[in-house]
C-alpha positions as MATLAB code, in Angstrom:
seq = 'XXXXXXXXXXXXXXXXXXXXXXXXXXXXXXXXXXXXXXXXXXXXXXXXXXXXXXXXXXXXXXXXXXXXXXXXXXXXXXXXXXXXXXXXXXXXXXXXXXXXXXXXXXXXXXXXXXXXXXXXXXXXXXXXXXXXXXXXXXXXXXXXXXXXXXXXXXXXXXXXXXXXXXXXXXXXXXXXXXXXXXXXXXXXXXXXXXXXXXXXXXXXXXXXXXXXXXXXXXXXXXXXXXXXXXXXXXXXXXXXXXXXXXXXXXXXXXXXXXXXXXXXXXXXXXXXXXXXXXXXXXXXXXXXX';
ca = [
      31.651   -9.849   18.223;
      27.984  -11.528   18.458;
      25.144  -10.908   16.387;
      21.578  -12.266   17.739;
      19.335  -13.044   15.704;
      15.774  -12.601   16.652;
      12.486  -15.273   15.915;
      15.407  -17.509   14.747;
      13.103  -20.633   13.769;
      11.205  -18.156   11.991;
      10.542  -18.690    7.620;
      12.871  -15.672    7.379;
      15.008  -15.852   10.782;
      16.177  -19.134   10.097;
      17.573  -18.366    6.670;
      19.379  -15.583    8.239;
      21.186  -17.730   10.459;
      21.870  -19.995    7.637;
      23.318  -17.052    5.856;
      25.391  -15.664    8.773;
      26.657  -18.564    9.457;
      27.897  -19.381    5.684;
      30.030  -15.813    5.785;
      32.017  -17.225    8.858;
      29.896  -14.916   11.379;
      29.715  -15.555   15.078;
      25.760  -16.188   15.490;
      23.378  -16.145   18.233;
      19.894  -17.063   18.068;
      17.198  -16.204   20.275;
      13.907  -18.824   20.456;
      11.163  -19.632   22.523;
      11.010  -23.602   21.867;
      15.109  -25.256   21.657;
      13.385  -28.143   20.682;
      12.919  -26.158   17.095;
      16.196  -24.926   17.184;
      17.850  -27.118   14.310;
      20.968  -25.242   13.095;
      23.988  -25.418   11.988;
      27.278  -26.182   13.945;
      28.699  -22.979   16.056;
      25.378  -21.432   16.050;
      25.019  -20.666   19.926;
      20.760  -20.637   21.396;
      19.367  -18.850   23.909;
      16.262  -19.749   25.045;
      13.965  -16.520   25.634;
      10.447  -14.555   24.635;
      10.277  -10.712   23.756;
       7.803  -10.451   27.198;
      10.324  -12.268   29.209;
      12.633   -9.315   29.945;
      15.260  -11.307   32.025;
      15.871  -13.662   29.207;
      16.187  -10.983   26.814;
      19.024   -9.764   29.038;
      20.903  -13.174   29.044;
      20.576  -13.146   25.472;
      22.134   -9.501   24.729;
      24.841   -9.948   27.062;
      27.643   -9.286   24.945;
      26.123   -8.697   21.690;
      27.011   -6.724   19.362;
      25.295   -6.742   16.379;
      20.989   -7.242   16.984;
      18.778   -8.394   13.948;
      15.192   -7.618   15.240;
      12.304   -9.430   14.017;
       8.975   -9.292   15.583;
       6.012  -11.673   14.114;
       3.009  -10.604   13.103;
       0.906  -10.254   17.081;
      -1.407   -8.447   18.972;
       1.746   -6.934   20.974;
       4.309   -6.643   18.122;
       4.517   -2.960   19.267;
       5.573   -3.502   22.775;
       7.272   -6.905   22.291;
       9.939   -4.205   20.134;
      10.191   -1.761   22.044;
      10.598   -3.608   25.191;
      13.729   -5.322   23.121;
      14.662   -2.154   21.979;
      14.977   -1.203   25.568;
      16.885   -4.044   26.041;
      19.295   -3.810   23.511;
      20.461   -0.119   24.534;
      20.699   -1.306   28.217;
      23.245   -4.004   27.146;
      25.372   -1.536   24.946;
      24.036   -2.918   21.521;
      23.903   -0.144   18.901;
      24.259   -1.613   15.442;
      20.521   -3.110   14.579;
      19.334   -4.369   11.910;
      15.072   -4.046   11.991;
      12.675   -6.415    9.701;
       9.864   -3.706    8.894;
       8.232   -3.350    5.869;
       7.571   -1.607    3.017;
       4.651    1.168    2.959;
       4.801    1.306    6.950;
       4.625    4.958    6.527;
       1.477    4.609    3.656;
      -0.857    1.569    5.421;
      -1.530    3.607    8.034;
      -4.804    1.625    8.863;
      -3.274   -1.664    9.063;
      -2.389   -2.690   12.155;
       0.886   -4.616   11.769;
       1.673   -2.087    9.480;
       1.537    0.613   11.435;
       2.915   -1.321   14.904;
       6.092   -1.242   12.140;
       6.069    1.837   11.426;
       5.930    2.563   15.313;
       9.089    0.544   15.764;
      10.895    2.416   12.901;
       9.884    6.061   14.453;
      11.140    4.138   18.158;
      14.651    3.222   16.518;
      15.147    6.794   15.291;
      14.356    8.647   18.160;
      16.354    6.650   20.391;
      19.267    7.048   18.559;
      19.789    3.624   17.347;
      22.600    3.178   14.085;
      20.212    1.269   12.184;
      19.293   -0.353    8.993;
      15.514   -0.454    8.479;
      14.347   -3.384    5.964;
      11.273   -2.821    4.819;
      10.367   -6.255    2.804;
       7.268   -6.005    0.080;
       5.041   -9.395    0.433;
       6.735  -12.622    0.333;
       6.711  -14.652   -2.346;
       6.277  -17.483   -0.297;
       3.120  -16.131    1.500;
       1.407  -17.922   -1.408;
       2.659  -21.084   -0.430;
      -0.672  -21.430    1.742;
      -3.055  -20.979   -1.149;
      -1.393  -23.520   -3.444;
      -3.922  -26.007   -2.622;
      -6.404  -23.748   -3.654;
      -4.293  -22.967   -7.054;
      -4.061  -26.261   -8.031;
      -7.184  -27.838   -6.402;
      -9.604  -25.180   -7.449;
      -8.129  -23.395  -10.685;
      -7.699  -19.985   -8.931;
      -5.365  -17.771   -7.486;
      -7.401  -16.173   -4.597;
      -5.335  -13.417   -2.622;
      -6.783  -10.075   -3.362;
      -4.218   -8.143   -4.781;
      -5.627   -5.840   -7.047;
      -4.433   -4.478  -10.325;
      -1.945   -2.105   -9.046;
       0.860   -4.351   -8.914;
       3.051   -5.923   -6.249;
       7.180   -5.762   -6.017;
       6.649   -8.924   -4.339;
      10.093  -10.872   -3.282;
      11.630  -14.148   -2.232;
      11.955  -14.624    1.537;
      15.572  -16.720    0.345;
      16.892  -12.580   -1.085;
      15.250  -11.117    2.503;
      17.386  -13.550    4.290;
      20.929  -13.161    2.628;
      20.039   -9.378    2.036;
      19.757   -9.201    6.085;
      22.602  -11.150    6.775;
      24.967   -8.907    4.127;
      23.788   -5.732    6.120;
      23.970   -7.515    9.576;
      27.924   -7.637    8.263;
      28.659   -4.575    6.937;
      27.199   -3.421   10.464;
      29.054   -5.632   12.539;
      32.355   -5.116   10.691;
      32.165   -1.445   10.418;
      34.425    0.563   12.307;
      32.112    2.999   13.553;
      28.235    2.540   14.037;
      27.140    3.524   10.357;
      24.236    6.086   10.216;
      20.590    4.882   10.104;
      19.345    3.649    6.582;
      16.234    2.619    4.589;
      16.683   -0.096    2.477;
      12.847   -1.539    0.265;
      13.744   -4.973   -0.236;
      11.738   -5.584   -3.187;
      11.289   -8.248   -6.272;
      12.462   -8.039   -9.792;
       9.044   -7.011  -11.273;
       5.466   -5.755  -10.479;
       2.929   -7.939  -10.535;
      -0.820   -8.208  -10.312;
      -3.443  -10.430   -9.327;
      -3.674  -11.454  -13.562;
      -0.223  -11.396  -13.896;
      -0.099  -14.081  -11.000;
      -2.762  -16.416  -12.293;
      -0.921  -16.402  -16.059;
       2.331  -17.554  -15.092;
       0.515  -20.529  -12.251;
      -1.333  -21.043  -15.907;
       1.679  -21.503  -18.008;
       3.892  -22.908  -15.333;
       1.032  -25.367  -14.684;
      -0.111  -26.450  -17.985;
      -4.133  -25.137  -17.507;
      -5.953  -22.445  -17.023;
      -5.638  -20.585  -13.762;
      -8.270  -17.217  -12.702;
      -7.597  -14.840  -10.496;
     -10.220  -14.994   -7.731;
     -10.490  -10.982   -7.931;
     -10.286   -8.851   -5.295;
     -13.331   -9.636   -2.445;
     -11.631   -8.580    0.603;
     -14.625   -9.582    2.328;
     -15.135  -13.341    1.282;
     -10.865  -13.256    2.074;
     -11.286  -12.234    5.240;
     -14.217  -15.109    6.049;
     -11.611  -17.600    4.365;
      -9.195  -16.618    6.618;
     -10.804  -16.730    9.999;
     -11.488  -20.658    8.975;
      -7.434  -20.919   10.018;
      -6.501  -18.013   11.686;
      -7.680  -15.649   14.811;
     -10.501  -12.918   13.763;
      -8.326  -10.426   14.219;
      -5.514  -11.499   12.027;
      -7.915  -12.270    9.593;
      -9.251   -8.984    9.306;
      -5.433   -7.422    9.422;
      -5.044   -8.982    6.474;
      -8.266   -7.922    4.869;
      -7.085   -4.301    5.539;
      -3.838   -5.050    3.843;
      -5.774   -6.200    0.754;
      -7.882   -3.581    0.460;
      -4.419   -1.183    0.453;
      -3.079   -3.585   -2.392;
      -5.886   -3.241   -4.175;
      -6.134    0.957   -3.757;
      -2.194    2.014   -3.881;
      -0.112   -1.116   -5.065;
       3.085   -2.100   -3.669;
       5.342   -0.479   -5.634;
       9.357    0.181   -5.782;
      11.037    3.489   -5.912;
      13.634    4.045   -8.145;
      16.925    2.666   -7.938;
      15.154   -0.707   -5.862;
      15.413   -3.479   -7.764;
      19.533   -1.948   -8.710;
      20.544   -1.626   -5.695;
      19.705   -4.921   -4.339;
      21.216   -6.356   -7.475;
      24.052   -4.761   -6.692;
      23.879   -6.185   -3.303;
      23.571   -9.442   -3.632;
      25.527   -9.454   -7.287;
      23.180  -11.273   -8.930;
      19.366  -11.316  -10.258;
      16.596  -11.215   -7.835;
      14.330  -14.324   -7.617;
      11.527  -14.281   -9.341;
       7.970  -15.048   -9.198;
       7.843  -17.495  -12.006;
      11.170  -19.785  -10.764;
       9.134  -20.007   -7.210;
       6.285  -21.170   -9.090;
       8.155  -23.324  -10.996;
       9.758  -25.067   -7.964;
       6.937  -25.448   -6.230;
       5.094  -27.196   -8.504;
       8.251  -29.359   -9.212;
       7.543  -30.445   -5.385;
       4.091  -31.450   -5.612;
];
C-alpha cells in the first residue's frame, strides 16, 4: 500500500513526506529534478512532470493512496486533470486534493477558480476524496520580510476583513493524517471538505501590531493598493502571476478569508493540539535573522 505524493520538493509537499514518513507510511514521491529530492530513508522517487503522461504512469503503478498538488501555473487545470486521468487508469481511488479555501467564492481569480475546476473534476468522476482547501500561508510572508524589517511596513494587501491564515507545518501533518485515515480505511471513505484554517482572523493592522511588538518598533501596514502590489510583483515574478495575485487581494480586501464554524475545532481535534499561530511564526522568524 503506496501513497504518492505529488510536487514532493514543494514548501508544503515536502513536509508531507516528512510527515508520512514519521507515521511509518510507505511513501512515494513524484519530482521533476532528483537532484532536489533530499528525503528521508525509505522514501522511494520517481522522476516525472504532470505533462509527461508516461511518467505519470510509472509513478501510479501500484499506488494506492494519491496526494495531489498542483502549483500555482498557467496549466494547473489540465496538469490535474490529466493526473486525475491518470490516477483512475491505474486503479487509484483514495485522493487526497490540495485546493483551497473560497474556490467556490474567488471566482475571478484564476488559480482559484482552476481549483475549484479540479474539485468539480474529482466529484464528477467519482473519486473518494478529501478536498483541502488551505486559507493563505503563513509563510507566504516570508518573501516580504525584507520589506518588514528593512522598510517598517507590512505591504500585502489584505484588507480589513480578516484572514484565517495558517501554518504550512499544520497543512502538511493535517494532509498526511487524512492521507492515513484514507489509506488505512477499509473501504474508500466518501468525498469530504475539510477548510484548513488558522487559530484566529487577522487583518492587515492586526499583522503590522504583532511584527511591531514581536520586533521592538513600529511597523504600518502598507494598506491595501492592489495596484502598486501588482507593479511590485512583476519586479520578481511573470505578469501574469503578478496580476493573479492582485485579483486575490482585491477579494481579501472585499470578502475576507474567513472560517465557518466548527474550523478551527475540528482541526484541533485533528491534530490534538493548538494550531500555530501568527505571532510564534513571527517570533521565529525574527529569531533567524
Amino acid at each position: 500500500m503506496t501513497i504518492l505524493v505529488t510536487g514532493a520538493t514543494g514548501t508544503v509537499g515536502r513536509q508531507v513526506v516528512e510527515q508520512l514518513v514519521k507515521r511509518g507510511a510507505d511513501v512515494r514521491a513524484l519530482v521533476r529534478d532528483p537532484s532536489k529530492a533530499e528525503f528521508q530513508a525509505g522514501v522511494s522517487v520517481e522522476q516525472g512532470d504532470f505533462l509527461d503522461v508516461d511518467s505519470l504512469r510509472n509513478a501510479m503503478c501500484g499506488v494506492s493512496t494519491l496526494f495531489l498538488l498542483n502549483a500555482v501555473v498557467p496549466d494547473e487545470f489540465t496538469q490535474a486533470l490529466i493526473a486525475l486521468n491518470v490516477a483512475r487508469s491505474a486503479g487509484i481511488e483514495r485522493i487526497v486534493y490540495l485546493s483551497v479555501i473560497h474556490a467556490d467564492v474567488y471566482v475571478n481569480v484564476p488559480h482559484f477558480a482552476g481549483k475549484f475546476g479540479v474539485e468539480r473534476m474529482i466529484e464528477q468522476m467519482g473519486f473518494k476524496a478529501t478536498i483541502l482547501r488551505p486559507a493563505y500561508f503563513i509563510q507566504n510572508d516570508l518573501m516580504v520580510n525584507d520589506v518588514i524589517t528593512g522598510y517598517g511596513a507590512y505591504p500585502m494587501p489584505i484588507g480589513s476583513k480578516g484572514l484565517a491564515m495558517i501554518d504550512v507545518r499544520d497543512i502538511a501533518e493535517l494532509a498526511a493524517l487524512e492521507l492515513l485515515r484514507r489509506e488505512q480505511a477499509t473501504e474508500p471513505l466518501a468525498l469530504d471538505r475539510i477548510n484548513l484554517v488558522g487559530p484566529e482572523i487577522l487583518t492587515g493592522t492586526d499583522i503590522a501590531a504583532i511584527w511591531s511588538d514581536v520586533l521592538a518598533r513600529t511597523i504600518q501596514y502598507g494598506g491595501d493598493n492592489t495596484e502598486g502590489f501588482e507593479h511590485n510583483l512583476k519586479q520578481f515574478m511573470p505578469a501574469w502571476m503578478a496580476y493573479d495575485m492582485r485579483l486575490m487581494g482585491e477579494r481579501f480586501i472585499t470578502d475576507g478569508m474567513l472560517p465557518e464554524g466548527g474550523d478551527v475545532e475540528r482541526l484541533t481535534a485533528q491534530l490534538g493540539r493548538p494550531l500555530r499561530s501568527y505571532r510564534a511564526f513571527a517570533s521565529e522568524t525574527a529569531a533567524l535573522a
